[in-house]
C-alpha positions as CSV (number, residue, x, y, z in Angstrom):
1,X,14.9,-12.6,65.2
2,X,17.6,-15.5,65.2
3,X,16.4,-18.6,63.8
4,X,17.7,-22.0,65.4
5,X,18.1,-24.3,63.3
6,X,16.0,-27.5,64.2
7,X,17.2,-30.6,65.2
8,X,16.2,-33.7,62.6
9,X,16.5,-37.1,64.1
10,X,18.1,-40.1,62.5
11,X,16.4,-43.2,62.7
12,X,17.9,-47.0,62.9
13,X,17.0,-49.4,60.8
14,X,16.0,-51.4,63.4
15,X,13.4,-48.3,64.0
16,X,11.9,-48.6,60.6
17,X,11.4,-52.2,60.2
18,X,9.6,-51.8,63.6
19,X,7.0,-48.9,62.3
20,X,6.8,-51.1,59.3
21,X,5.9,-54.1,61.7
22,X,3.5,-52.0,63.3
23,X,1.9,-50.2,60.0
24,X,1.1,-53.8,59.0
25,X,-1.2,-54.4,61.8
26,X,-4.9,-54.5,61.0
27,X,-6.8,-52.3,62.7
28,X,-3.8,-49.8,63.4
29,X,-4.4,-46.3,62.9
30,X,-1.5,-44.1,61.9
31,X,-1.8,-41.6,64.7
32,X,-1.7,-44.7,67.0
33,X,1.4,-45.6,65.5
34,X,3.3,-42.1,65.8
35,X,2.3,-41.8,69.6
36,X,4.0,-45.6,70.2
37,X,7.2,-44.1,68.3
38,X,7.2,-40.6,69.7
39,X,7.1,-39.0,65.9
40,X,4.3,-36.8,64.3
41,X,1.9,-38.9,62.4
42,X,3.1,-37.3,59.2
43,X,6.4,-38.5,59.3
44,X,5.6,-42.3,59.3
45,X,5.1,-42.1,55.5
């Protein structure tokens, strides 16, 4: 079996000071968070 190699996005800076922004909300759970941003919940760490 031929394994593809997968595809790792690059994100703007402009991206992580928005997650950041977002992180910093009270009340905001993670998962929340990584379905706003399209990204798996364990990647916003």
């Amino acid at each position: 079996m031929i394994r593809l190699k997968e595809k790792h996005r690059t994100f703007t800076n402009a991206f992580r000071i928005m997650a950041i922004k977002l992180e910093a909300l009270p009340g905001v759970m993670a998962k929340d968070i990584a379905e706003i941003l399209e990204i798996h919940p364990l990647n916003e760490h």
